[in-house]
C-alpha atoms as one frame of an Amber mdcrd trajectory, in Angstrom:
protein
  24.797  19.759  -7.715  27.005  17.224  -9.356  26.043  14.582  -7.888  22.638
  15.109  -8.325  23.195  15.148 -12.350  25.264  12.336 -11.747  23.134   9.910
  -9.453  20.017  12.112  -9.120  20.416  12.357  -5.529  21.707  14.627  -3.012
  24.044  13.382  -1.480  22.533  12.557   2.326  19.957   9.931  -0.218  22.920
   8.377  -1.438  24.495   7.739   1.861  21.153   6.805   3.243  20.543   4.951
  -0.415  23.968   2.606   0.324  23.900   2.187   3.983  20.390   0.832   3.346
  21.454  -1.075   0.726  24.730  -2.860   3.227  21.887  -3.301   5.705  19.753
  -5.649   3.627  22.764  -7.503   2.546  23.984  -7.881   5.832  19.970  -8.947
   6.933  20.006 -11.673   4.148  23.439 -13.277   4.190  24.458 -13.202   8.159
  22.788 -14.020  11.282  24.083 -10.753  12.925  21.949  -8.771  15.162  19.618
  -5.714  14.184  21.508  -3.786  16.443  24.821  -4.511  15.426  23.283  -4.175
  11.927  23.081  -0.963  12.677  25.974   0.254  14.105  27.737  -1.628  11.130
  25.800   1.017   8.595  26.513   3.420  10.932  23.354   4.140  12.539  23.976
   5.490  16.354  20.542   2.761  17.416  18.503   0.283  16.081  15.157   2.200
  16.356  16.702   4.939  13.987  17.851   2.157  11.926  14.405   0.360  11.940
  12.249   3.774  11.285  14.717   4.230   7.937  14.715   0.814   6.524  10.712
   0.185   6.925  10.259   3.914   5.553  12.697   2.961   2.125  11.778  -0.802
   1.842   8.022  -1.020   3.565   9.091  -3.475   6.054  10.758  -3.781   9.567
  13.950  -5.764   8.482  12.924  -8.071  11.221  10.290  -9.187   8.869  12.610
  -8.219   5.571  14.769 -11.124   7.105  12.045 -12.945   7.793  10.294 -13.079
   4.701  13.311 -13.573   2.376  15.076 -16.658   4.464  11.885 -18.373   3.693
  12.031 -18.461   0.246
């Protein structure tokens, strides 16, 4: 309950929140694979990775990587 008063989320959405947050970091500033990505933010595969990241940014990171190196 804390940490919802704190951060106003429980605290699976933070987790999620910051391993999202390393993944999009990692997308932008390295040339490292989705998979290994992934397993790097602790995701077990890079399907459950992929189904996360489109559902809390709106995009595959494929194309998240994609569309921000161009820029």
């Amino acid at each position: 309950r804390t940490m919802k008063l704190i951060f106003g989320l429980t605290p699976s959405q933070y987790i999620a929140k910051s391993r999202l947050g390393k993944a999009s970091n990692l997308l932008l500033q390295t040339e490292k694979s989705i998979s290994e990505i992934a397993q790097f933010c602790g995701y077990f595969d890079h399907s459950a990775f992929s189904r996360a990241f489109k559902k809390a940014t709106g995009s595959s990171p494929i194309d998240f990587r994609r569309q921000w190196k161009s820029r």
